[in-house]
C-alpha positions in Angstrom: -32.1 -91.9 36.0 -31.8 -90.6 32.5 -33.8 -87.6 31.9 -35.2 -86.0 28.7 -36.1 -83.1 30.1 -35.5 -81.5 33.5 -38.4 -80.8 35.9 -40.1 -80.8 38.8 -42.2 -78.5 40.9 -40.6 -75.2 39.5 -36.9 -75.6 39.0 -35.7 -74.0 35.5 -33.2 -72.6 33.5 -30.4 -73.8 36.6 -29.1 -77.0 35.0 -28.6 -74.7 31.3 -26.6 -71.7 33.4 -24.2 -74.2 35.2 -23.7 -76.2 31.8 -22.7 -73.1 30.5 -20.4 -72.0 33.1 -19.0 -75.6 32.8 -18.4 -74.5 29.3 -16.7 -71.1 29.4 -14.2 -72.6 31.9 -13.4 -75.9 29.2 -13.0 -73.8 26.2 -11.3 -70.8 27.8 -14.9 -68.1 26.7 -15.1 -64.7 27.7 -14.9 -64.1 31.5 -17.6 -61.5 31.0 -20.1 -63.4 29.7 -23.1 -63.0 31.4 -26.3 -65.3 32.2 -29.5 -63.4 32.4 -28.6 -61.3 35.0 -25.9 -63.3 36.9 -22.3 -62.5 35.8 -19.5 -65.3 36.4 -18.9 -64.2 40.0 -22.3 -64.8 41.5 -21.8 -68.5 41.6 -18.2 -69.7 43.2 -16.6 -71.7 40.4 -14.7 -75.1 41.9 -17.8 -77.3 40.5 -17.8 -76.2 37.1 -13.8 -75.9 36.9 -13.9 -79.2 37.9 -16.5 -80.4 35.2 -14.7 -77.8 32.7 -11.8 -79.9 32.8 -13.9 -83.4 32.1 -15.8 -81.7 29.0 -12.1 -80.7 28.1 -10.8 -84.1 28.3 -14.0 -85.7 26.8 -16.1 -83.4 24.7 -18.7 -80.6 25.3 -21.2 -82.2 25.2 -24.1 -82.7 27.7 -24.1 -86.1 28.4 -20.5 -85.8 29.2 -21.7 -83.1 31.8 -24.4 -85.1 33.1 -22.3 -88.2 33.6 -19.4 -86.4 35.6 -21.7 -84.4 37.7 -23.3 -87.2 39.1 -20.4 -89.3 39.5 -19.4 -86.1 41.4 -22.6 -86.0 43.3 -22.4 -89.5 44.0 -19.3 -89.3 46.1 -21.3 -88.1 49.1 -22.0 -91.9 50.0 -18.1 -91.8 51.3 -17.9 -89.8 54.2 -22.2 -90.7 55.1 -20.5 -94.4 54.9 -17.8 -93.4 57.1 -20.7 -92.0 59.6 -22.8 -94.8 59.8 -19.8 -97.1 60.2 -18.5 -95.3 63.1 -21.9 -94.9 64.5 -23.2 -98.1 64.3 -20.0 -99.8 65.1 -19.5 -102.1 62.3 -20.7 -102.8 58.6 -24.2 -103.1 59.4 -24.3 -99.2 60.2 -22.2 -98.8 57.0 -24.6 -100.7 55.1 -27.9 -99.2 56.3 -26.3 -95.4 55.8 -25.7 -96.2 52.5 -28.6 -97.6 51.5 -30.6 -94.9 53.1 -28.9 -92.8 51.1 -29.5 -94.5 47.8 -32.9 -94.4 48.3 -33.5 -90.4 49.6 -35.6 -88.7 46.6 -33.2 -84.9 47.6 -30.2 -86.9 47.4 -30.9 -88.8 44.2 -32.9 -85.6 42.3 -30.3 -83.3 43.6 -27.8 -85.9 41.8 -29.3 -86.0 38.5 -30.0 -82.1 38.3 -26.9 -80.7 37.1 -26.1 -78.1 39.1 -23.2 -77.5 41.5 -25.2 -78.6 45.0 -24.9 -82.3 44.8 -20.5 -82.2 44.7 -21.0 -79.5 47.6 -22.7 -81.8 50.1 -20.4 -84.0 49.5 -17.2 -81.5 50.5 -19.2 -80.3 53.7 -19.9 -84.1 54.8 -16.3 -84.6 54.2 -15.3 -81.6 56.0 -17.7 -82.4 58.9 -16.1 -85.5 59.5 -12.3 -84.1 59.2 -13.5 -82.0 61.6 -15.4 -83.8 64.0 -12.5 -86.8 64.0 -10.3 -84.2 65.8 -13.0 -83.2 68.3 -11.7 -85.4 71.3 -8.0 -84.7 70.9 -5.7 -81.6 71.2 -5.4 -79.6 68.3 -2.7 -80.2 65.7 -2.1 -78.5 62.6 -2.2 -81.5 60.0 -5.6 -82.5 61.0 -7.4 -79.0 61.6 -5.4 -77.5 57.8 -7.2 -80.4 56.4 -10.7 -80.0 57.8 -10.4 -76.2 56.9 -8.6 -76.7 53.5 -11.4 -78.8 52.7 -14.3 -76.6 54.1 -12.7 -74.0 52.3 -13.1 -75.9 48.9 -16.6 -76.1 49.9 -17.3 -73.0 49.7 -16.0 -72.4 46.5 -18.7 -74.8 45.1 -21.3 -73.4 46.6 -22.0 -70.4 49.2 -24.5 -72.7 51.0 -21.2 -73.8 53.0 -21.0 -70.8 54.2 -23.4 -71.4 57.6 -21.4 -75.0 58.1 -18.3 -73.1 58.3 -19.0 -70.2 60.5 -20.4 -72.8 62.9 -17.2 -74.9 62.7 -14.7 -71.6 63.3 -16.7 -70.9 66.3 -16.8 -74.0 67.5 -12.9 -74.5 67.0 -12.6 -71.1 68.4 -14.4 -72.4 71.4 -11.9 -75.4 71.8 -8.9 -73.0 71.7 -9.5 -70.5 74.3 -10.8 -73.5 76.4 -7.7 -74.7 76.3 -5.9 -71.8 77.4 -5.0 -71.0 73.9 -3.1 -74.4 73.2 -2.9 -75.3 69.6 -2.1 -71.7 68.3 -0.2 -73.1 65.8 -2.9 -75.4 64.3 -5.3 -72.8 64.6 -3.0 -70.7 62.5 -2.4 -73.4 60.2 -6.1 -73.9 59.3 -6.9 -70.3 58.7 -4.0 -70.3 56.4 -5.1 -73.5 54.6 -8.4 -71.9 53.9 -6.8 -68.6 52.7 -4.7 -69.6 49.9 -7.9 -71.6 48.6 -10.4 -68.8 48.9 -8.1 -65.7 48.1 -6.9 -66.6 45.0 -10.5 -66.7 43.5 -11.4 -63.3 45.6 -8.5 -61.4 44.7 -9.2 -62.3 41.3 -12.7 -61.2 41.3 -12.1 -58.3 43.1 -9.5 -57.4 40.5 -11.6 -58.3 37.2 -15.2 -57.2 38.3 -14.8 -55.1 41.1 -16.4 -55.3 44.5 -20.0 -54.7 43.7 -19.9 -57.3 41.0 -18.3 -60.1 43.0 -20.3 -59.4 46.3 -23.3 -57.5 45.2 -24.4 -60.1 42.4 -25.5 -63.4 44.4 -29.0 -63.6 44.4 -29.1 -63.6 48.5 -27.1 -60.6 49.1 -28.6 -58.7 46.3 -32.3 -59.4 47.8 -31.7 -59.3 51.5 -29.4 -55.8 51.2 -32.2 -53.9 50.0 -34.6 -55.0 53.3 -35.0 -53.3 57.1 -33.7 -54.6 59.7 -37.2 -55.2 60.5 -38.3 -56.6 57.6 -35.6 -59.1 57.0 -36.4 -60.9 60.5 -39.5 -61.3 59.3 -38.4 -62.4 56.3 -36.5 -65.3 57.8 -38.7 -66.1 60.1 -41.1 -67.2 57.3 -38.7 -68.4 55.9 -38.1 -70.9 58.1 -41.7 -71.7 58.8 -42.2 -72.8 55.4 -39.3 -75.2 55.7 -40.8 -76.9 58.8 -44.5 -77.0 57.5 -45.9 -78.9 55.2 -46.7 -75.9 52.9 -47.4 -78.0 49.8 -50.8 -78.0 51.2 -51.5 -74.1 51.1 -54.1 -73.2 48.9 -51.8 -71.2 46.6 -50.5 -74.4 45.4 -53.4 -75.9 44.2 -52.9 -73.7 41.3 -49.4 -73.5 40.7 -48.8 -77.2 39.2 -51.8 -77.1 37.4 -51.6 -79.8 34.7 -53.3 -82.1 32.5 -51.3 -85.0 33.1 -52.4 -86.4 37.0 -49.1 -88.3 36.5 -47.3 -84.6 36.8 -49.3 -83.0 39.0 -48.7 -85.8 41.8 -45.1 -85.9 41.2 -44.7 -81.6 41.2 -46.5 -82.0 44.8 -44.6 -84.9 45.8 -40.7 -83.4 44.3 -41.6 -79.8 46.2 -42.2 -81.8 49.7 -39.3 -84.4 49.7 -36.5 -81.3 48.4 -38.2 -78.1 50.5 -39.5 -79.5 53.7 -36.7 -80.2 55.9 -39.1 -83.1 57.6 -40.2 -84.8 54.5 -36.6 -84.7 53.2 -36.1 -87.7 55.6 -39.0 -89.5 53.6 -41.6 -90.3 55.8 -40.7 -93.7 56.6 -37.6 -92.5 58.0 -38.9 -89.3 59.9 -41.6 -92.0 61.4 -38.3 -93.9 62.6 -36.5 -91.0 64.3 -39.8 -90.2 66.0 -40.1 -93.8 67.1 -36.5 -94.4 68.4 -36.5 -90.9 70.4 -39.7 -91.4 72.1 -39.7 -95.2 72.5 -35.5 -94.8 73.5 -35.1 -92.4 76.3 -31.7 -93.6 76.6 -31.0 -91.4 73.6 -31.8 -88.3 75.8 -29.4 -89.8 78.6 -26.8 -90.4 75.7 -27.0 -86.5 75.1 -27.0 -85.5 78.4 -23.6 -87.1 79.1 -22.2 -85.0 76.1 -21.9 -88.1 73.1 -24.4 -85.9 71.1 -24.7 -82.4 72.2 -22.3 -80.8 69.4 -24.2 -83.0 66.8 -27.6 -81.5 68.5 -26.5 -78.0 68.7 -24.7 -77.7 65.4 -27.4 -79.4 63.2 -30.0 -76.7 65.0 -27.6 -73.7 64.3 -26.8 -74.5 61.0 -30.8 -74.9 60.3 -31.6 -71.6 61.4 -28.7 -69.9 59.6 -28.9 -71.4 56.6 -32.2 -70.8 56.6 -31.6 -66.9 57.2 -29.0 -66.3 54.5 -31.9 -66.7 52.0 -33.2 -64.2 50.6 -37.1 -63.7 50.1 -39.2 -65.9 48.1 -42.2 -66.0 45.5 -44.0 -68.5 46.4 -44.8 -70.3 50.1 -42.0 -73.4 49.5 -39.1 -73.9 51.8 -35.9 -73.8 51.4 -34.1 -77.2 52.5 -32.8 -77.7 49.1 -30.4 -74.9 49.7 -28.4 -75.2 52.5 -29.7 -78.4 55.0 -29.1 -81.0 52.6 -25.8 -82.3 54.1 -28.1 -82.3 57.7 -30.8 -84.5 55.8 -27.9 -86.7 54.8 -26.2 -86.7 58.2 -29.2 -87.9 60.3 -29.4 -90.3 57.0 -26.4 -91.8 58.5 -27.4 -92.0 62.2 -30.6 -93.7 61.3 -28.6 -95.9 59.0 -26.2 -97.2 61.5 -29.3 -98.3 63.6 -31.2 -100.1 61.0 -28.3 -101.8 60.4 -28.0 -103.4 63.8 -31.4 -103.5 63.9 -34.0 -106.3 64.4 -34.9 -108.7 61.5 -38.2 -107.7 62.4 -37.6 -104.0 62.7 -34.9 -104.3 59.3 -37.6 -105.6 57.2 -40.8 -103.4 58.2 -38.1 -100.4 57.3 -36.4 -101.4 54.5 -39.5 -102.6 52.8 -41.6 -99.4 53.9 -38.3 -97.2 52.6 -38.4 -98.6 49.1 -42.0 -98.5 48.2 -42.5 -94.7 49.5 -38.9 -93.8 47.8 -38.7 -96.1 44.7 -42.8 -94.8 43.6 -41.9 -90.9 44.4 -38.3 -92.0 42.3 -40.0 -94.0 39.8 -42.5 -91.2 38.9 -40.8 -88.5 39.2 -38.1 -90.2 36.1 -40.7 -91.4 34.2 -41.9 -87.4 34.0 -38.8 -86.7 32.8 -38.3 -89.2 30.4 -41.6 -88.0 28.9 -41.3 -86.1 25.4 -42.8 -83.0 23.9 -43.7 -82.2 20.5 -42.8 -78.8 19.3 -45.9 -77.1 17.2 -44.1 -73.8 16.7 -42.7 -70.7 17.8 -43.8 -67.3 18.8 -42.2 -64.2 17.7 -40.3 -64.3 20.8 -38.9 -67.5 19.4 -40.3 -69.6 22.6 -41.0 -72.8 21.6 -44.9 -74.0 21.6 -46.1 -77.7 22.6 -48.6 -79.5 21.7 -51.4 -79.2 24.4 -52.2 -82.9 24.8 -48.8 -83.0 26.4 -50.5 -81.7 29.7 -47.3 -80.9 31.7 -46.4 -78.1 33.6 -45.3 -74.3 32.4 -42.0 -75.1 33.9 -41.6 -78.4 31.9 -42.2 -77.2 28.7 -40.3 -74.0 29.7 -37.0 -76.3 30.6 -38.1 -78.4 27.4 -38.1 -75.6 25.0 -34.5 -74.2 26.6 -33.1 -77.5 25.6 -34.7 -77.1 22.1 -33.7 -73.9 21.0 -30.3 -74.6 22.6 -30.5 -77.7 20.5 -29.2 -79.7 23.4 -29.0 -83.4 23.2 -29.4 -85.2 27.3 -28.0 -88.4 28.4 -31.3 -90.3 27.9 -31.2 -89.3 24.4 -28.1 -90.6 24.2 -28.4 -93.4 25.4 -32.3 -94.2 24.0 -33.2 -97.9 23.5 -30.7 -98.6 26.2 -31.9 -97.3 28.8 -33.7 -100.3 30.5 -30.3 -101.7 30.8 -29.6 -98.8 33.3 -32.9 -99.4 35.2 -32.1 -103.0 35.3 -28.9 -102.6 36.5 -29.9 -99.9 39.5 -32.5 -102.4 40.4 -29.5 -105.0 40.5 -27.4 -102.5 42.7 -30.5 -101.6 45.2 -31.2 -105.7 45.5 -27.3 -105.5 46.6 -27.4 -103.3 49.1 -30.2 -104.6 50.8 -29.2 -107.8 50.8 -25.3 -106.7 52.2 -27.7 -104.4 55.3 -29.8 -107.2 55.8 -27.3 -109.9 56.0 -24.7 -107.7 57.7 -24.7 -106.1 61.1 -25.3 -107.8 64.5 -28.6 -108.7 64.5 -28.5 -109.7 68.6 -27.5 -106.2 69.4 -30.9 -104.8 70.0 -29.9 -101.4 71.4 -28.8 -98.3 69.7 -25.2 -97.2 68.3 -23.3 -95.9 71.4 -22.9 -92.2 71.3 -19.9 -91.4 70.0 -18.6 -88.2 68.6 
C-alpha cells in the first residue's frame, strides 16, 4: 500500500496534476497556472481545497498528500456500511459490506492513486443514501437540503457526479408531481442547498476565465462538442461495449503492455480488467455470487416485482448508460468503469455483503476464502510493481529521464517514474522505507479482523436473503 512509483495499465501524469492543484490551493499560487493543457477550471476543486488545507496545516510534501487522500478515500466504507447494515438486517450485512469492500482491487487502487475519484464516491454513496432514506416518506426540507447539499458537494469533486444527480432530480421530480405537488417547499429547499454550493465556484469561474474556459476545458465536453450527432451515438455505444466486454482480450492489447518483466505484464492486464470492466470490477468471485443468487433465488425477481428493488434496478441501469455517454472518445479499446460506475460497483458491494454476512458457514467460507486469494494476489502484485525501483542512466535532450533496460516495465511506468524524478518528488514508501513491512503486517492484522467479526457475526440460521428494503 505504499507505492514508489505509480502505475498500472496506462494511467500517467494524473496523480502529479492533482498534487499540484493540491498545491496552488495550500500556498495561495497563481490561479492561472496551467497543466499541460488543462487550466484550473477543468477539474472542480472541493478535493484538492480539501487536501490544500492538510498540506497547509502539515507540509507540502507528498507523503502528506498521499496520506490524507486516502484517509479521504477511505471514508467510503461509512455509508457502503450503512447499506449492508440496513440490507442485511443486522451486523453480519455490516460486516460482509465492509469487508467486501476492503478487498475490491478499483476501490483499493482507486484509494492509493492520488487523484480526486476515490473522496468522490464516497460523497455520491453518502448522497445516495440521504436520498434514498427519504424515499418512503413525504418530502421535507431538512432531509431533501441535505441529500442535495451533499450531492452538490459531489459534484464539485468530481463531474462524474453529474449522471447520479440528474438521475436523483428526476426521480425527486417524479415524487413531487406524484404527490400533487406536496413538498414544494422541500423541493425548493434542496435546489437552494445545491445552489449556494455550486454557484459560488461558477460565478467565480465565469468571472476569472470566462465561459469557454470554465465549460469548454474538461476533457469530455471538449471532445464530444466537436462530433455529429451521428457520430457521437456511436461513439457511446462503443463506449459502453468496451465496458461490458472483456476487451483486455482484443488483440490490440497484446502489444500495448509489452514488457520484460512477466511480473508487469500480468498485473497491467489484470489492473485494466478489475478498474475498466464494469463486470470484473465485482472481482470475479463476487460477479460468480450475484449470478448464483439471481438464478438459484427467484425470490429476488418476486422481491422486485413488489417494488423493494425497482428504483435500485432502474437507477443503477440509467446511471450506467449515462455515465457511460458523457465520456468522450477513447484511444484505445478499454472501458470506462473507472470514471463514473465506481459508486455502482461499491453499491452492489454492499448488497452482496449483507448476504454473505447472513450467509451459510458453508457458503461464508467458500466466498470469503475464494474473495481473498483472487483479490489479495491481483492486490499483492499489483503493489509489489509499484514498490519496484528504477535506475536512472541519463537524460535526453528533452530532459526525459532514461532507465536502465533490465528494469523491463512498462512505457507508462518509467514515464510516471521519470515525472517523479525530475520533479524530484519523494512518495510515502520512500518515506517510510524499512518500515514498510510493519504496514503490510498490520493490514494483514486488520483483514484477519474483519473476517473474523463477518464470520462470527450475522445469523447464521437465517438462510434466505436480506428482505427488500429500500
Amino acid at each position: 500500500m505504499l507505492p514508489r512509483c505509480y502505475s498500472g495499465g496506462t494511467w500517467y501524469w494524473d496523480w502529479a496534476e492533482h498534487y499540484c492543484r493540491s498545491r496552488l490551493f495550500a500556498e495561495q499560487g497563481d490561479q492561472y497556472t496551467a497543466w499541460g493543457p488543462y487550466r484550473l477550471p477543468a477539474r472542480p476543486p472541493l478535493v484538492n481545497v480539501v487536501l490544500g488545507f492538510a498540506l497547509s496545516h502539515f507540509g507540502s510534501r507528498m507523503p502528506v498528500y498521499q496520506t490524507s487522500y486516502a484517509l479521504l478515500s477511505a471514508l467510503a466504507v461509512l455509508p457502503i456500511a450503512r447499506f449492508s447494515c440496513h440490507w442485511g438486517a443486522g451486523r453480519g450485512g455490516l460486516w460482509g459490506g465492509v469487508l467486501l469492500l476492503a478487498l475490491n482491487p478499483m476501490f483499493v487502487q482507486n484509494g492509493t492513486f492520488s487523484w480526486s475519484r476515490g473522496p468522490t464516491s464516497y460523497l455520491i454513496l453518502l448522497t445516495l443514501w440521504l436520498y434514498a432514506s427519504t424515499r418512503r416518506k413525504p418530502l421535507q426540507p431538512g432531509p431533501i437540503a441535505l441529500a442535495m447539499g451533499v450531492g452538490a458537494l459531489s459534484l464539485l469533486g468530481h463531474y462524474s457526479a453529474g449522471p447520479y444527480l440528474i438521475i436523483l432530480a428526476g426521480h425527486l421530480l417524479a415524487r413531487w408531481v406524484r404527490g400533487r405537488f406536496a413538498g414544494t417547499r422541500a423541493l425548493l429547499m434542496g435546489a437552494s442547498a445545491a445552489g449556494m454550493i455550486l454557484v459560488p465556484w461558477f460565478a467565480w469561474s465565469f468571472a476569472t476565465f470566462g465561459w469557454q474556459t470554465t465549460m469548454g476545458n474538461n476533457s469530455s465536453v471538449a471532445t464530444i462538442s466537436n462530433l455529429s450527432r451521428a457520430n457521437y451515438v456511436a461513439m457511446a455505444g462503443h463506449n459502453l461495449f468496451d465496458s461490458l466486454y472483456p476487451t483486455i482480450l482484443a488483440p490490440e492489447y497484446r502489444e500495448m503492455f509489452r514488457q520484460e518483466r512477466l511480473a508487469g505484464l500480468i498485473r497491467d492486464r489484470l489492473f485494466v480488467m478489475y478498474q475498466t470492466n464494469l463486470w470484473a470490477a465485482l472481482t470475479l468471485t463476487n460477479l460468480v455470487a450475484l449470478f448464483s443468487l439471481l438464478c438459484l433465488r427467484p425470490f429476488v425477481a418476486k422481491s422486485a416485482r413488489k417494488g423493494g428493488w425497482i428504483f435500485w434496478l432502474v437507477f443503477m441501469s440509467l446511471v450506467s448508460v449515462l455515465g457511460i455517454a458523457v465520456h468522450g472518445p477513447k484511444e484505445d479499446r478499454s472501458g470506462l468503469a473507472h470514471i463514473c460506475l465506481q459508486p455502482l460497483v461499491f453499491l452492489t458491494l454492499a448488497w452482496l455483503g449483507s448476504i454473505l454476512g447472513n450467509a451459510r458457514r458453508m457458503a461464508k467460507a467458500v466466498w470469503i476464502g475464494a474473495t481473498v486469494v483472487e483479490s489479495g494476489a491481483v492486490l499483492a502484485l499489483h503493489f509489489y510493481v509499484q514498490s519496484l525501483v528504477l535506475v536512472e542512466v541519463g537524460r535526453t535532450d528533452s530532459g526525459w529521464v532514461q532507465f536502465d533496460p533490465a528494469a523491463g516495465l512498462s512505457h507508462h511506468t518509467q514515464l510516471n517514474w521519470g515525472l517523479k524524478i525530475m520533479n524530484q518528488i519523494t512518495f510515502l514508501g520512500d518515506a517510510v522505507g524499512s518500515a514498510a513491512p510493519g504496514v503490510w503486517i498490520a493490514l494483514a492484522v486488520l483483514l484477519t479482523v474483519l473476517i473474523v467479526r463477518c464470520w462470527c457475526t450475522g445469523t447464521a440460521a437465517n438462510r434466505n436473503l436480506p428482505s427488500a428494503r429500500s
